[in-house]
C-alpha positions in Angstrom: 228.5 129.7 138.3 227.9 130.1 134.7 226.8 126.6 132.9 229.8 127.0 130.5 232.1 126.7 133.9 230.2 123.8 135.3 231.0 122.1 131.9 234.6 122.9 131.9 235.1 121.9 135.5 233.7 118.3 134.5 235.5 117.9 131.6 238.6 118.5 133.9 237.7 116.0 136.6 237.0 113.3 133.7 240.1 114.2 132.3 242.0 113.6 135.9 240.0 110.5 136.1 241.0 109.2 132.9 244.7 110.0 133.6 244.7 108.4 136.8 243.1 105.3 135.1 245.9 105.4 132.1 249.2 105.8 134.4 247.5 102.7 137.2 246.8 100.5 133.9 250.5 101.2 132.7 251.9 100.7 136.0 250.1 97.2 136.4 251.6 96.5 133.1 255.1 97.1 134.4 254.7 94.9 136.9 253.1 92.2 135.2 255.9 91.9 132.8 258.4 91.9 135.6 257.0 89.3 137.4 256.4 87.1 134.3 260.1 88.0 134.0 261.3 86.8 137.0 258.7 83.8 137.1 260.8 83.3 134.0 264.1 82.9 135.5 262.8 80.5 138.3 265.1 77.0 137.9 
C-alpha cells in the first residue's frame, strides 16, 4: 500500500467519523426542541 493511499483511506474514515458526529448532534437537536416543545404544552 502506497503511503498516498494510507493517507486517503484516513481522510475517509475521519470524514465518516465527522459525518456520523454531525447527523447524531442534529438529531439530538431535533429532539431536544421537541421535548422542550411538548414540556411546553404541559398544563
Amino acid at each position: 500500500m502506497l503511503e498516498s493511499d494510507f493517507k486517503k483511506i484516513i481522510s475517509n474514515i475521519k470524514e465518516e467519523i465527522l459525518n456520523a458526529q454531525i447527523k447524531t448532534m442534529q438529531q439530538v437537536n431535533r429532539d431536544l426542541i421537541m421535548l422542550y416543545f411538548r414540556l411546553g404544552k404541559i398544563d
